[in-house]
C-alpha positions in Angstrom: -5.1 -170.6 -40.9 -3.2 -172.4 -43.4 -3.6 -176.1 -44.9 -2.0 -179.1 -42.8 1.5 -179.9 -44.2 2.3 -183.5 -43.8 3.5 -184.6 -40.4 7.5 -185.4 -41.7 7.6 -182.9 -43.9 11.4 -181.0 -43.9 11.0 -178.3 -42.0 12.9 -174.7 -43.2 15.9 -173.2 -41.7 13.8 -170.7 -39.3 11.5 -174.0 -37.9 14.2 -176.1 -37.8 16.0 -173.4 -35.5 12.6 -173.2 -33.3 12.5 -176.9 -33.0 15.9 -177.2 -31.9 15.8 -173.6 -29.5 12.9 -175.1 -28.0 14.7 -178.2 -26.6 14.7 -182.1 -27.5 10.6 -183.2 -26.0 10.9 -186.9 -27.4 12.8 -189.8 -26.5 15.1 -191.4 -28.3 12.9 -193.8 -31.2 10.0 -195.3 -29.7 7.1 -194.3 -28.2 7.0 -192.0 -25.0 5.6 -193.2 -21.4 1.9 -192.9 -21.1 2.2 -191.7 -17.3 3.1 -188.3 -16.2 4.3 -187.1 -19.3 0.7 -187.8 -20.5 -0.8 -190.2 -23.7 1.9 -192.4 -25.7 3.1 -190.6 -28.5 6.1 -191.7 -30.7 9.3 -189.3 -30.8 8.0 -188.4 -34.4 4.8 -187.3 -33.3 6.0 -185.4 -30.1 8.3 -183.3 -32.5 5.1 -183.3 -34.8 2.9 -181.7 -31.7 5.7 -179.4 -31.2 6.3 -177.6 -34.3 2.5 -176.9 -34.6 2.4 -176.0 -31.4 4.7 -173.6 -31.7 3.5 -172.5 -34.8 -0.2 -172.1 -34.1 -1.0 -172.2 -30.4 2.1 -170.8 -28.6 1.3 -167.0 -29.2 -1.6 -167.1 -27.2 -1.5 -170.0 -24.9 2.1 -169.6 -24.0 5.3 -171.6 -24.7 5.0 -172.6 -20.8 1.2 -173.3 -22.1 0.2 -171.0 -18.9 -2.8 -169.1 -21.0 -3.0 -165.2 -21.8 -5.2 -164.3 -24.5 -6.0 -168.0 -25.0 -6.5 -170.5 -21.9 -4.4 -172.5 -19.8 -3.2 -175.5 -21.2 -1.5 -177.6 -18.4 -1.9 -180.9 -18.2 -3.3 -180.9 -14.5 -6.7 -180.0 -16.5 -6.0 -181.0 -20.1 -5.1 -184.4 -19.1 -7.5 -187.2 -17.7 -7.2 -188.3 -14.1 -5.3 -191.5 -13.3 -8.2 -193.5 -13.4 -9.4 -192.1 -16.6 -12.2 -190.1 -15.5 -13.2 -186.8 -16.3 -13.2 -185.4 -13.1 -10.8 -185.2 -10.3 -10.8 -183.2 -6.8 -13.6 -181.6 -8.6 -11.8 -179.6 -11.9 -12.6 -180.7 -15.0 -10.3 -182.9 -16.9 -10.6 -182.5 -20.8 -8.9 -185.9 -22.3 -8.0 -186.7 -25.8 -11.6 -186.7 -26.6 -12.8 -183.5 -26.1 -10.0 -181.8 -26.9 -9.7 -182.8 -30.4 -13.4 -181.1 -30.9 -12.3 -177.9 -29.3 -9.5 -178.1 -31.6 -11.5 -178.6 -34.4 -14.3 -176.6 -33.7 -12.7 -173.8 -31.9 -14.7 -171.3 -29.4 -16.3 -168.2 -29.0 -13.7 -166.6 -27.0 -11.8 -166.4 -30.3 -10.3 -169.8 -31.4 -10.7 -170.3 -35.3 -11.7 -173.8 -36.1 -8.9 -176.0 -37.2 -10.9 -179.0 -38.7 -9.9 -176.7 -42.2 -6.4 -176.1 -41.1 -5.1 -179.4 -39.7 -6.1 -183.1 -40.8 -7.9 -185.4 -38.5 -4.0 -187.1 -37.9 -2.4 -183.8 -36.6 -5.4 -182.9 -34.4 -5.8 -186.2 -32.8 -1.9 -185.5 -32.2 -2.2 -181.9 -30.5 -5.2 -183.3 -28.4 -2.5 -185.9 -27.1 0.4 -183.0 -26.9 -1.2 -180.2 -25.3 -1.4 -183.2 -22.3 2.0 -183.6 -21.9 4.3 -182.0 -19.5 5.5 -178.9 -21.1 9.5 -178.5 -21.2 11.2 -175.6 -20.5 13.0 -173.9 -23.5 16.8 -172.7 -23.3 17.5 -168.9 -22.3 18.8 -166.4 -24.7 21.5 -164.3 -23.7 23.1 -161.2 -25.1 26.3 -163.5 -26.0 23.7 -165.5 -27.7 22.5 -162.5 -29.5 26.3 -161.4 -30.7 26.7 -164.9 -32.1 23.9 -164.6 -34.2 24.0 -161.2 -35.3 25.2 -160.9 -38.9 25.8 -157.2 -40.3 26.1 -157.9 -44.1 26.6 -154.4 -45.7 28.7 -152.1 -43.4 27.3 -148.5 -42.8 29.9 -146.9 -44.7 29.2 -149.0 -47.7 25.2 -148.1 -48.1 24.3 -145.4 -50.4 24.2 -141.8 -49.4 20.7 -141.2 -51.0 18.1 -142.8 -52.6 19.0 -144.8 -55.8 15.3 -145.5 -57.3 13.0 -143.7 -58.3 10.0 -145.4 -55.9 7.8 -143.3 -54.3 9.2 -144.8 -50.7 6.3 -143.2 -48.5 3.6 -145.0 -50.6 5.5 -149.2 -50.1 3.5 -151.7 -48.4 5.9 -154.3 -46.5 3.2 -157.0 -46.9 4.1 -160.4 -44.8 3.7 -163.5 -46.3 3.8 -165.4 -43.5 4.1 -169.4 -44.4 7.1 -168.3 -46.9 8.9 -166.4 -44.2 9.3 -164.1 -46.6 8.3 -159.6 -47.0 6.8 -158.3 -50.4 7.7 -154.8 -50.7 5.3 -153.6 -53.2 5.0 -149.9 -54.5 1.7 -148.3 -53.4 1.7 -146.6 -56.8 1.7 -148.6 -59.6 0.9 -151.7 -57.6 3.3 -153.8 -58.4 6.0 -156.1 -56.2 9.2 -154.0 -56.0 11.1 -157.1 -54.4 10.6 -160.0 -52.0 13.0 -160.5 -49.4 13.6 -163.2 -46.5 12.7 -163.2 -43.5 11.8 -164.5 -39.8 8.9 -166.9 -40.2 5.4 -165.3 -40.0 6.9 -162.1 -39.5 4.4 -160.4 -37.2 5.2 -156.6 -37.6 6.9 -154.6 -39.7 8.6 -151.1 -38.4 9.9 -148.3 -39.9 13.0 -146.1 -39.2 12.1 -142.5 -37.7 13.3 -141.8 -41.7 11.4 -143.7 -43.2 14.5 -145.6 -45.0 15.2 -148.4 -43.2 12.2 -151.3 -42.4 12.8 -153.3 -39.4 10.7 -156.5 -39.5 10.6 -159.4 -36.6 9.5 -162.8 -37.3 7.8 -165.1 -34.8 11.1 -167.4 -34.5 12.6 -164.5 -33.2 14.3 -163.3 -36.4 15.3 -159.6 -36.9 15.8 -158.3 -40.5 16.9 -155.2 -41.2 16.3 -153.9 -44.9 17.8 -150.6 -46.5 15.3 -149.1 -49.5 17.6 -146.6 -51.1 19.6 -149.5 -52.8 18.0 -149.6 -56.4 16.9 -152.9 -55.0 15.9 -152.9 -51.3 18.8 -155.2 -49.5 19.0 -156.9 -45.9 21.8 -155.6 -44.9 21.4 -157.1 -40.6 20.1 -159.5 -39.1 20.0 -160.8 -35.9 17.7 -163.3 -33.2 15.9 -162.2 -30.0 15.8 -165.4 -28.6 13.1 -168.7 -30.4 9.7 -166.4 -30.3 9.0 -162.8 -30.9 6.6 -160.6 -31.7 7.4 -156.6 -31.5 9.9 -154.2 -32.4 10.2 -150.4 -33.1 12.9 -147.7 -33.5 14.0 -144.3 -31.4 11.9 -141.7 -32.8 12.3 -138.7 -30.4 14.2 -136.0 -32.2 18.0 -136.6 -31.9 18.0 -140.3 -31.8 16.3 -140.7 -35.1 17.6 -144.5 -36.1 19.9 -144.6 -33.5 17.6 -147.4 -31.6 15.8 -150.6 -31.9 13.9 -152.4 -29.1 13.2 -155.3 -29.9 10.4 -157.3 -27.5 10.9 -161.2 -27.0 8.1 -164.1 -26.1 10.4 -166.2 -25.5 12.7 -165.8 -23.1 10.3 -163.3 -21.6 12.5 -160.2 -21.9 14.0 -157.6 -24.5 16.5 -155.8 -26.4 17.9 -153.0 -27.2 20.4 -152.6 -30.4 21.8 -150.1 -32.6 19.4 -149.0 -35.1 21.9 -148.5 -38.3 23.5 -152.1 -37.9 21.4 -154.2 -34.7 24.3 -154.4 -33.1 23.3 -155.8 -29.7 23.3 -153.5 -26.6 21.8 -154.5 -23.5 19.2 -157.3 -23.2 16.7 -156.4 -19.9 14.6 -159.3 -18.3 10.3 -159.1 -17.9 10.0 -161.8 -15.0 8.3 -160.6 -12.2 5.3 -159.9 -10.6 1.9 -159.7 -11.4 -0.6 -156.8 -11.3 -2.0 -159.6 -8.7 1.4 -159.7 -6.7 2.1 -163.3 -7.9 5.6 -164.4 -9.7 5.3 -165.2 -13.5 8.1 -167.0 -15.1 6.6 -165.9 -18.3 5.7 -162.2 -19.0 6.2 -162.2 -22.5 6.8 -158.6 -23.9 3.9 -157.9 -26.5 3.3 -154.3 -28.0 6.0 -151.8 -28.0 5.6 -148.2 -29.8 8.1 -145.2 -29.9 7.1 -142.0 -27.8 6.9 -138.8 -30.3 7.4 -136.5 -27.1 10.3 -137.9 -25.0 13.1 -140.2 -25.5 11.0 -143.4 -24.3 9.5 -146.9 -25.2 6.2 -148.3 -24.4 6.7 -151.6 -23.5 3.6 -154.4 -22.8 4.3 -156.8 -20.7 1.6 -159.4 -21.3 1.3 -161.9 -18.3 2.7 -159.1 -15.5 -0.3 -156.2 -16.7 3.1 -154.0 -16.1 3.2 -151.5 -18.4 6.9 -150.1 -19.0 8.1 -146.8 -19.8 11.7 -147.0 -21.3 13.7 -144.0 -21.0 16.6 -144.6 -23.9 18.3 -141.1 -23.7 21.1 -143.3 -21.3 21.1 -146.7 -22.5 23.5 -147.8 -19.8 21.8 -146.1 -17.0 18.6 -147.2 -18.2 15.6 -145.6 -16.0 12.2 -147.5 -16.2 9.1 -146.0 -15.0 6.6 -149.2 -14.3 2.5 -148.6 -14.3 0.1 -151.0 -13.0 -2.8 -151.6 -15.5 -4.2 -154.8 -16.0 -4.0 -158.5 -17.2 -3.0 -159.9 -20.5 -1.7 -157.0 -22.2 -1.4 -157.4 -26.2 -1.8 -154.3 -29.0 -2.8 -151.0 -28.7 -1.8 -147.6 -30.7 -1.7 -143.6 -29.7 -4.7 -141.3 -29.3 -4.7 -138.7 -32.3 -3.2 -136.4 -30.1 0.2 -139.2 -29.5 0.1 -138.0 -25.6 -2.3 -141.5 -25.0 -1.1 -144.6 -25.5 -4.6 -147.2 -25.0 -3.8 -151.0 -25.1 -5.9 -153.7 -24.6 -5.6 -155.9 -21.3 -7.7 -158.6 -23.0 -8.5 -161.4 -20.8 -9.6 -158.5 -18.5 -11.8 -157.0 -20.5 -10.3 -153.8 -20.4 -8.3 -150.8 -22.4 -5.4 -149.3 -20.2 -4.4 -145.5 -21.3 -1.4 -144.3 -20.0 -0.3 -140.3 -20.6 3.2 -140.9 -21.4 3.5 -137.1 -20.6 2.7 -137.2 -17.3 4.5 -141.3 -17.0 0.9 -142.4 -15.3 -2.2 -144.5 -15.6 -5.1 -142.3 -17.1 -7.5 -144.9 -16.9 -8.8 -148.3 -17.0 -11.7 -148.4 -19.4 -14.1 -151.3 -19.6 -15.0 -152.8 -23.0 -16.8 -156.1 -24.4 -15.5 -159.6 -24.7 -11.3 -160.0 -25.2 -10.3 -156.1 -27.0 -8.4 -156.4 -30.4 -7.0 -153.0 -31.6 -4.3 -153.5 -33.5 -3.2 -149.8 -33.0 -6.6 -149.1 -32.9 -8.7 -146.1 -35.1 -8.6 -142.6 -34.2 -11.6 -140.1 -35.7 -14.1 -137.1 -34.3 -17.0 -138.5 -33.6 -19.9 -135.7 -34.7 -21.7 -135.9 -31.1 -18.4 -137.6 -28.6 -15.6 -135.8 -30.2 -12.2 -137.4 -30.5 -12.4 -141.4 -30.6 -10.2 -144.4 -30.3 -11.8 -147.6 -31.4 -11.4 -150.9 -30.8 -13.0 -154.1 -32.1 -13.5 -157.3 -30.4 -12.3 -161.2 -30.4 -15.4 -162.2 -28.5 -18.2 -159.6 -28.7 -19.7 -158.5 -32.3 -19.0 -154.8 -31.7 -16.6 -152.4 -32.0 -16.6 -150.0 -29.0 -15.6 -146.2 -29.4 -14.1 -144.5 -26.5 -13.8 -140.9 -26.0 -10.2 -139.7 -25.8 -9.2 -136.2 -24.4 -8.3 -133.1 -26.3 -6.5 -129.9 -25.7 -8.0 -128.0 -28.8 -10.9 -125.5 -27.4 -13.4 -126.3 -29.7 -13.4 -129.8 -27.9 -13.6 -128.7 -24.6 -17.4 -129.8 -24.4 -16.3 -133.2 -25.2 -14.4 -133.8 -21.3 -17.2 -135.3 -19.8 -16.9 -138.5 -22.0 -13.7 -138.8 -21.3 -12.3 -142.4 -21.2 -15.7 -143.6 -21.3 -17.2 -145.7 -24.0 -19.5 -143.9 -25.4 -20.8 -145.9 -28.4 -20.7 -149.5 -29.3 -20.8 -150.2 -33.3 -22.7 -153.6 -34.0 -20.8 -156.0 -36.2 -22.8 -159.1 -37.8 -20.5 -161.6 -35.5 -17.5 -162.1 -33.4 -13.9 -162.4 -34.4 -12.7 -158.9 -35.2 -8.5 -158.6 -35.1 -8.3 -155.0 -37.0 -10.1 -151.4 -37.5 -8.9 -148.8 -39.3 -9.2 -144.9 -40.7 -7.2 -142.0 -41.7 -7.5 -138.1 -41.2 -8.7 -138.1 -44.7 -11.2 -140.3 -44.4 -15.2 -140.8 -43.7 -15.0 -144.5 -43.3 -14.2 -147.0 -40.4 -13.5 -150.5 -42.2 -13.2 -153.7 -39.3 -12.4 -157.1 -40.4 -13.5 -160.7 -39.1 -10.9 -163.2 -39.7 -11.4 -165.2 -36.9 -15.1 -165.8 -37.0 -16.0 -169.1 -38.1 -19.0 -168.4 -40.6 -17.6 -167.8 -44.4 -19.6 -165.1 -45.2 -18.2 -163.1 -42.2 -14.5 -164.2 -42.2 -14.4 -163.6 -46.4 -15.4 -160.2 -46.0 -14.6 -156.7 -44.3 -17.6 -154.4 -43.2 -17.4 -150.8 -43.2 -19.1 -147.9 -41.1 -19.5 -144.2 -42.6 -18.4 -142.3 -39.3 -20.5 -139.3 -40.4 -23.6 -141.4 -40.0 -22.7 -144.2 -37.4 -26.3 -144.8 -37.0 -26.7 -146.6 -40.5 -25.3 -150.6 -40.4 -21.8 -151.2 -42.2 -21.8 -151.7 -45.4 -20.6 -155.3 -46.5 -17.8 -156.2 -49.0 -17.4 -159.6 -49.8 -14.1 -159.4 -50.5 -13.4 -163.1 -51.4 -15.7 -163.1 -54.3 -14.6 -159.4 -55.5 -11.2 -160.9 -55.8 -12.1 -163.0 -58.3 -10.1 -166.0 -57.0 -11.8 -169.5 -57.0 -14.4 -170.6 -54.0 -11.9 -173.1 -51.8 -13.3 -175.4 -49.2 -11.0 -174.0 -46.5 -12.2 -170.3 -45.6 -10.2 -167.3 -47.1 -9.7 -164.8 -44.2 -10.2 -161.6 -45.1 -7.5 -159.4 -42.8 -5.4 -156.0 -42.2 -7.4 -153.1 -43.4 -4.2 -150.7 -44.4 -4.6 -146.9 -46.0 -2.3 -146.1 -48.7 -0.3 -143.0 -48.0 -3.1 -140.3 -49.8 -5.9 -141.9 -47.6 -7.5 -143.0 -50.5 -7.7 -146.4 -50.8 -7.8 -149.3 -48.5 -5.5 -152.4 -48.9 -7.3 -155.8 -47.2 -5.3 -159.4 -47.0 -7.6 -161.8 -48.7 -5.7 -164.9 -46.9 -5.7 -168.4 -48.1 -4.0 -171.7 -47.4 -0.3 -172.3 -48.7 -1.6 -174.2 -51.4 -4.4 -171.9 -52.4 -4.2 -168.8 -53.9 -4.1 -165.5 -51.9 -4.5 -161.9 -53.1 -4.5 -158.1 -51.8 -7.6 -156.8 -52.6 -7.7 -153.0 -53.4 -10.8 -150.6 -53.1 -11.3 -147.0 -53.7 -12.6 -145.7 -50.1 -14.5 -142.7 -51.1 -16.7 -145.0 -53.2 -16.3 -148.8 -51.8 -16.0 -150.1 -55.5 -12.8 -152.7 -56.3 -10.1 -151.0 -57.2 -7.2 -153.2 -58.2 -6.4 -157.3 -57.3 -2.7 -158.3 -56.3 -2.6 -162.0 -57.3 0.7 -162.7 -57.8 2.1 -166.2 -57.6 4.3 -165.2 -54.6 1.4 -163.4 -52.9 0.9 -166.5 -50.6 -0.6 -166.2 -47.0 -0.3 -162.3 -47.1 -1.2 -161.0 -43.8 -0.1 -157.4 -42.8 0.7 -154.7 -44.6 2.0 -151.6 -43.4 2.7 -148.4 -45.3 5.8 -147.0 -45.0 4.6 -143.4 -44.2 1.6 -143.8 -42.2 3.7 -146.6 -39.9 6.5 -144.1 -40.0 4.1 -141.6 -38.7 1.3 -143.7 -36.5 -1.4 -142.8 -38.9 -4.3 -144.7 -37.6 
């Protein structure tokens, strides 16, 4: 989603440690063999192919380039047949061709368009690369992890209470993701507090079961640990999962309050656990295995993890497998592991309002597994629309279902509302819908990554950042759940920001709730050399509250509030 940089550009610390993790792909000067390893390509574009791979392709084809949420990209399809046809043995054989106008075009299972992302040079180069032979990457052990952990401000030499006067439950740690850098910004005045380094595109940020410490995790498998009761928030650890990552979250359960932090890797498939205060490395557990199918995987990338309110346990996603892992950390070195069969590609998902039910979304399947952590089984496998993209999902009382959990969708324009179960009497009547989806939500298109509510509020906002018409993608539409009947009311979000039109679209992404439930923070996402903003409105009224158009605001994607995340408010 952002501009093409140029092709040689020097790449920063955190790519330059991807390129290298991922292992050398082009020979020495020259061009590369046209045969098995598919089209000629010079060393420079094979490293080309390979960092935007990497950066823009890998999280949901695969670093093996096996498919998940996106397809398969091997060359025995991608690549023409020996004798340059189209076909062979009867599968269909893509070529340079028609891959470049997937590329550019994208699909409608999802795929943005990148003919306003990358230059005609680049995608003509990732047609070619996507038909090579993909390599192997190098392993990433827990000596690996030791080496690169760095604990820059002992324990003993933090502060022993909060040295500002910021309102710490009301901070948005806002990714901007082509900086590899977190804004910290206080929710009440608005303003950025401090901007730290980071991982590269950090995907999540997490917060200590005290709300002090923020964990983020970038996608170059960069850990960053950041203390807020400094008078300026400080890194004070950081360490690497291994060269791709996406998830991480902290012991919550009472008596281990930042004592943990799992932290999930894509590559190597696996994850780890490490001490909460300092990321000291502890144990590092392998995800290769089986299927839900009963076939071997060599890449079941971890995806989602939360923290259990009830019991000393993880959630952990396994993508590829459909395996979904209950982590008991109350032993860490006689870990037990309860493994439930759900269903394939597992991604994000959050708690029911009553945190017993955790749903996630098996995408490529279709489906949304719930598992009752209380009980360590399966409650169901729920059908949905087109490719499920929660996020954590939405939690409200539907006036005639009772308790929901919502979802949007990648590939269907709805947003399907499935009845959750409740121990309060006066939702006993409710049962019957149980794990059922008992309303779908009609949204003007495809290409929904994020819904979101709050106890406090009437509204259901859903974004569209990865549909390819601008006046979906640029703004956010949003439902009044006491009257789901009426369409959603449609903020254009782009032009309220008051930003220039650009010819690349501005992604509008990440509703977030400030800590009162009062307003709702959006990512109004342009390229790296455009400018970005947070945009700001009131939610009891819709109107524009406030735009965040900072100079360092570039490519802001998530933003997560230090109390609700703390809490899972969603």
């Amino acid at each position: 989603m952002k501009p093409a940089t140029p092709i040689l550009r020097k790449a920063s610390i955190g790519a330059m440690f991807v390129l290298t993790s991922l292992g050398a792909y082009a020979q020495s000067g020259g061009a590369a063999s046209a045969g098995p390893a598919g089209p000629a390509m010079t060393a420079a574009e094979v490293e080309a192919g390979k960092k935007i791979y990497f950066e823009r392709c890998a999280g949901c084809h695969g670093v093996l380039r096996k498919g998940a949420t996106g397809k398969n990209l091997e060359p025995h399809w991608t690549k023409k047949a020996a004798d340059g046809s189209m076909q062979e043995g009867g599968t269909l054989k893509l070529g340079t061709a028609r891959l470049e106008k997937i590329i550019a075009l994208g699909t409608e299972g999802g795929m943005v368009n990148y003919d306003d992302i990358l230059t005609k040079e680049e995608i003509n180069i990732m047609a070619r690369y996507i038909q090579r032979t993909p390599d192997v990457p190098p392993e990433f052990s827990l000596k690996d992890m030791e080496a690169s952990w760095k604990l820059l401000v002992p324990v003993n030499e933090r502060p022993k209470k909060q040295m500002n006067k910021i309102n710490l439950k009301n901070v948005f740690a806002t990714t901007l993701r082509d900086t590899g850098k977190l804004a910290l910004i206080d929710g009440d005045t608005k303003q950025i507090w401090e901007i730290l380094d980071t991982g590269y595109a950090v995907h999540i940020s997490r917060l200590s079961a005290s709300g002090r410490y923020v964990y983020t995790v970038g996608r170059d498998g960069l850990v960053t640990l950041i203390d807020m009761w400094f008078e300026k928030p400080k890194t004070v650890a950081t360490i690497r999962m291994g060269s791709d990552a996406r998830s991480v979250d902290t012991s919550k359960f009472k008596g281990f309050e930042d004592k943990y932090l799992i932290g999930g890797s894509y590559w190597p498939p696996q994850y780890s656990i490490m001490e909460g205060e300092t990321l000291k490395p502890l144990k590092v557990v392998s995800t290769r295995g089986i299927t839900v199918d009963g076939e071997y995987h060599p890449e079941p990338r971890v995806a989602s993890i939360v923290s259990s309110h009830i019991k000393p346990e993880w959630v952990v996603n396994i993508k590829e497998t459909g395996q979904i892992l209950l982590v008991d950390y109350s032993d860490i070195k006689n870990l037990k592991t309860t493994t439930i069969e759900s269903a394939k590609f597992l991604h994000d998902g959050g708690w029911d309002a009553s945190k017993r039910y955790f749903l996630v979304a098996a995408n490529a399947s279709h489906k949304i597994a719930a598992v009752d952590t209380k009980t360590g089984k399966l409650a169901a496998l729920v059908d949905t629309k087109k490719i499920p993209h929660p996020g954590r999902g939405a939690n409200f009382v539907h006036p005639k279902y009772g308790p929901v959990w919502a979802t949007g969708h990648l590939g269907d324009p709805v947003v399907s509302l499935i009845s959750t179960p409740s121990e309060k009497k006066e939702h006993a009547q409710f049962k019957k819908y149980n794990w059922k989806v008992v309303e779908e939500l009609k949204m003007p298109g495809a290409g929904n990554l994020f819904v979101k509510t709050h106890p406090k509020s009437n509204h259901l906002w859903a974004d569209l950042p990865m549909n390819p018409e601008r006046e979906n993608t640029e703004s956010v539409y949003v439902f009044n759940m006491k009257d789901l009947s009426k369409p959603p009311v449609k903020l254009d979000v782009a032009k309220d920001s008051g930003l220039p039109e650009t010819k690349a679209l501005r992604r509008v992404t990440h509703p977030e709730y400030n800590q009162a439930g009062d307003e709702v923070w959006l990512s109004l996402w342009g390229g790296k050399t455009d400018r970005s903003a947070i945009v700001i409105y009131d939610d009891k009224t819709l109107k524009l509250k406030k735009v965040i158009t900072d100079p360092n605001m570039i490519t802001p994607t998530g933003k997560f509030n230090v109390y609700n995340t703390q809490f899972d408010i969603y």
